[in-house]
C-alpha positions in Angstrom: 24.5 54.9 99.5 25.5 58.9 98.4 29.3 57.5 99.3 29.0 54.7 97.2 27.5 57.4 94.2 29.7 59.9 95.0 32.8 57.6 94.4 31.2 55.9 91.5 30.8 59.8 90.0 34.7 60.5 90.9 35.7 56.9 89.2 34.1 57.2 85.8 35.5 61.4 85.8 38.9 60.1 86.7 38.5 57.6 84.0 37.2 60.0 81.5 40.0 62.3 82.3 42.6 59.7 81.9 41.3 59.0 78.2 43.1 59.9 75.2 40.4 62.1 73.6 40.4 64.1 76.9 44.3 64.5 76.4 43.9 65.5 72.8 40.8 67.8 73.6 43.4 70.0 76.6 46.4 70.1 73.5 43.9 71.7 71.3 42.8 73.8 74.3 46.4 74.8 74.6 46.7 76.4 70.4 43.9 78.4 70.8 45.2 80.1 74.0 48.2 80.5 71.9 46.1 81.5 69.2 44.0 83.8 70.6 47.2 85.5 72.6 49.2 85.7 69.5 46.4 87.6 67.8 45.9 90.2 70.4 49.4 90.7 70.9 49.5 91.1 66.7 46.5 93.5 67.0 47.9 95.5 69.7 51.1 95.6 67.5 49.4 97.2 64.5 47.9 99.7 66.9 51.2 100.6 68.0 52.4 101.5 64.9 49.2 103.2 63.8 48.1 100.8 61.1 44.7 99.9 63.1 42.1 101.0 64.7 40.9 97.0 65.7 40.3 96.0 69.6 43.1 94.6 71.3 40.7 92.2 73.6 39.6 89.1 73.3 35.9 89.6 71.3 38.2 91.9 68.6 41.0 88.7 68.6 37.8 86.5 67.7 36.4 88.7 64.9 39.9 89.0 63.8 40.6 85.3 63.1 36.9 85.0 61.4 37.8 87.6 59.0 40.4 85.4 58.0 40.0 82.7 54.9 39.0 79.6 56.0 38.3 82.0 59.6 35.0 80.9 60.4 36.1 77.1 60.5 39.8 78.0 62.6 37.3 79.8 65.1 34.7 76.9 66.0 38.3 75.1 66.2 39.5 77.6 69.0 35.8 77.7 70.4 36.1 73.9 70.5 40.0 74.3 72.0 39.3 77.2 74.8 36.4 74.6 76.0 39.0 71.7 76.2 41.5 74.1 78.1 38.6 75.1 80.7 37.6 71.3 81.1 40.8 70.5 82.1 41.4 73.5 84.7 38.4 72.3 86.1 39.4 68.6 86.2 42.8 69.7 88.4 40.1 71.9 90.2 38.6 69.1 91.4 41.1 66.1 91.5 44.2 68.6 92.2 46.3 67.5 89.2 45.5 65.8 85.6 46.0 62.7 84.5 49.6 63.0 83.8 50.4 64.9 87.1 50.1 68.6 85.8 48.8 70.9 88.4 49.0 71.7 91.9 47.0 70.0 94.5 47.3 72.6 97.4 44.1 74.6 97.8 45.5 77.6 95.9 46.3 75.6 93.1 42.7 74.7 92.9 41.1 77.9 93.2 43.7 79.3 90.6 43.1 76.5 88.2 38.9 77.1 89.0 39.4 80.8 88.2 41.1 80.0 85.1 38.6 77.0 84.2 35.7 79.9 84.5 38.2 82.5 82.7 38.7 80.1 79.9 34.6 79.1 79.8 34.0 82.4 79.4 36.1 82.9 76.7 34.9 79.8 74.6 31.4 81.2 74.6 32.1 84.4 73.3 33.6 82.3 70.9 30.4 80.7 70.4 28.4 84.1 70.1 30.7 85.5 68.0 30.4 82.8 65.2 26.8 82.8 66.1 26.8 87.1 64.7 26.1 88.4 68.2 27.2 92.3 67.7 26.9 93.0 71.2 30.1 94.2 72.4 32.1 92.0 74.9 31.7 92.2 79.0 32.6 96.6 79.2 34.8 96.9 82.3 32.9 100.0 82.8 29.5 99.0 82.7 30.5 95.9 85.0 32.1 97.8 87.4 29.0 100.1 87.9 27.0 97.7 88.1 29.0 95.6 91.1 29.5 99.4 93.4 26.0 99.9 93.7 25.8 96.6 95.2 26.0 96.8 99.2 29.7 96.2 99.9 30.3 96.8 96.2 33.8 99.0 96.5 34.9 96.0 98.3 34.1 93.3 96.0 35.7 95.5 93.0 38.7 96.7 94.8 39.3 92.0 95.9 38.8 91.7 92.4 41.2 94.4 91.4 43.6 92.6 93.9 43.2 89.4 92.6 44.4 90.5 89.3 47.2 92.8 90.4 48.1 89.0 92.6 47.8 87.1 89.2 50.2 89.4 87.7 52.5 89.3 90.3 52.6 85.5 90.0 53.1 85.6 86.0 56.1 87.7 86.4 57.4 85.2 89.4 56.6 82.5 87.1 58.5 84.6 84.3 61.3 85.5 86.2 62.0 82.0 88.3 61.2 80.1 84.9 59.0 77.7 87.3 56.8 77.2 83.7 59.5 74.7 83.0 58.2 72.7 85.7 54.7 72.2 84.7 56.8 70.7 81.1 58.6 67.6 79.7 61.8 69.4 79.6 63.6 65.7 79.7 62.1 65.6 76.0 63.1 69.0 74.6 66.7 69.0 73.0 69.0 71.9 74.0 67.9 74.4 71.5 63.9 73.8 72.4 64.7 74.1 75.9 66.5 77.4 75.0 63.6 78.9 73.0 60.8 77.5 75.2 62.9 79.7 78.0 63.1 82.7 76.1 59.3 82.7 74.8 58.0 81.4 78.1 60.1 83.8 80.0 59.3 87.4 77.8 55.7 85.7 77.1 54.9 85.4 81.4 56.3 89.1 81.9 54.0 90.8 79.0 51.2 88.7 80.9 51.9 90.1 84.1 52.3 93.9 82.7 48.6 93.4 81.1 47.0 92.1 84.1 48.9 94.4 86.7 47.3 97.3 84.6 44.1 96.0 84.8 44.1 95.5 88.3 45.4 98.6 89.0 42.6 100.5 87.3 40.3 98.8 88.9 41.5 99.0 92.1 41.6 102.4 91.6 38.0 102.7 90.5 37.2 101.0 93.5 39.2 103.3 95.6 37.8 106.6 93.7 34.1 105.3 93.5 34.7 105.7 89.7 33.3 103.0 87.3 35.0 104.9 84.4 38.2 104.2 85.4 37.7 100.2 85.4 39.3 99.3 82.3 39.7 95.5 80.2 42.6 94.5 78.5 42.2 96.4 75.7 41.6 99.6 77.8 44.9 98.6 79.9 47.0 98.2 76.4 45.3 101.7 75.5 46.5 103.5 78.6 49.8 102.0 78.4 50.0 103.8 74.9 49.4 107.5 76.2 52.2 106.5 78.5 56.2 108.3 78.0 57.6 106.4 75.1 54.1 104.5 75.4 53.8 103.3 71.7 57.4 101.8 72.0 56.4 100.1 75.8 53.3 98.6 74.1 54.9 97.4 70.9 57.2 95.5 73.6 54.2 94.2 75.6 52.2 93.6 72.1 55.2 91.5 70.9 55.7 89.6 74.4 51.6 88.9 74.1 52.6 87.1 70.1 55.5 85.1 72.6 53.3 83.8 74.8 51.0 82.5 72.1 54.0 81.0 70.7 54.7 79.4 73.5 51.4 78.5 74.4 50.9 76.2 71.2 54.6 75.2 71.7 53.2 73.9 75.2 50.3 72.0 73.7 52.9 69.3 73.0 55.3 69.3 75.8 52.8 70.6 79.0 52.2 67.8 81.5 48.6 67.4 81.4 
């Protein structure tokens, strides 16, 4: 009888999944990543230059785009959007691919695409509190990290998590570098001079992806390591440390700039990604 429910249950979500709403709902999903990268990377931008004094994370990319005529609308639409993305992460989570194949089936595929489904979850409702006026700030890497090293075993967890993000990075800039994105698109229906630019974009985008999540790990390893919640930082913090760097305005106008490609590319993707 629970075998009979059970498959019934996966039936109707493989069903739901292979409907054109659900297709339409992951697109959408796939501008506001864009979105919400592009403004960040912007953000960050003006910071490098000195004309702002806005947070380069996601809360400040949110309050950004509300600010903006028409803002409060274009951010229930990326609310709506990063909720479609994180369904369909969840969906190859649990069926190992979507309905038209995207995804990876091994089980590190779907752990990475559950990670991401919860990432994405996350970030749809802050989207949600934001529009609804919260003015609490968003999750404080410091405060979070203090919090998880009094537990018992707590420099472990935060020193795994600080790997897992230093691994993520090192995975963007494979992806970068080995332009395997390309694989997870409909090349065959991108003329030559797409192809080129979804290369380039995809390609600078994936490396400034894996610079801002190897400095995150990095610092948190290290607060880990050092027993020091101060030294956990988000990804505003790891685009602010990367500015005291040598030359560090320039390296984070790069980074900034790569962030605005991958948002390009991102809502690029929402047509060609294999969902």
């Amino acid at each position: 009888m629970n075998t009979t429910i059970s498959g019934d249950v996966r039936s109707e979500g493989r069903r739901a999944a292979h409907s054109p709403a659900f297709e339409i709902l992951a697109r959408i999903g796939f501008v506001a990543r864009g979105v919400i990268y592009g403004t960040i990377g912007l953000l960050a931008i003006q910071v490098a230059i000195h004309s702002s004094n806005e947070k380069t994370n996601q809360r400040g990319a949110m309050q950004a785009i509300e600010k903006q005529p028409f803002g409060h609308g274009l951010l229930i639409a990326v609310a709506v959007g990063l909720g479609g993305y994180a369904l369909w992460r969840f969906v190859q989570a649990g069926f190992g691919h979507g309905p038209e194949g995207g995804g990876d089936s091994s089980t590190m595929g779907r752990i990475v695409a559950l990670s991401s489904g919860l990432a994405y979850a996350a970030m749809c409702v802050l989207a949600v509190a934001v529009l609804l006026g919260s003015s609490s700030s968003s999750s404080n890497a410091h405060s979070s990290t203090a919090g998880v090293l009094s537990w018992p075993g707590g420099q472990w967890i935060v020193g795994a998590a600080g790997a897992v993000f230093i691994g993520v990075a090192l995975y963007q800039g494979y992806k970068g570098i080995s332009r395997k994105f390309l694989e997870e698109d409909k090349t065959e229906k991108m003329g030559p001079t797409t192809l080129r630019w979804m290369t380039i974009i995809g390609v600078v985008g994936h490396l400034a992806r894996m610079v801002a999540f190897g400095l995150i790990g990095i610092f948190v390893v290290k607060a880990a390591f050092d027993y020091a919640p101060k030294k956990a930082v988000g990804l505003d913090g790891a685009l602010s440390k990367l500015a005291h760097q040598t030359y560090g305005e320039a390296l984070l106008f790069v980074v900034a700039a790569g962030l605005v490609a991958f948002g390009v590319y991102s809502i690029a993707d929402a047509r060609y990604r294999r969902i």
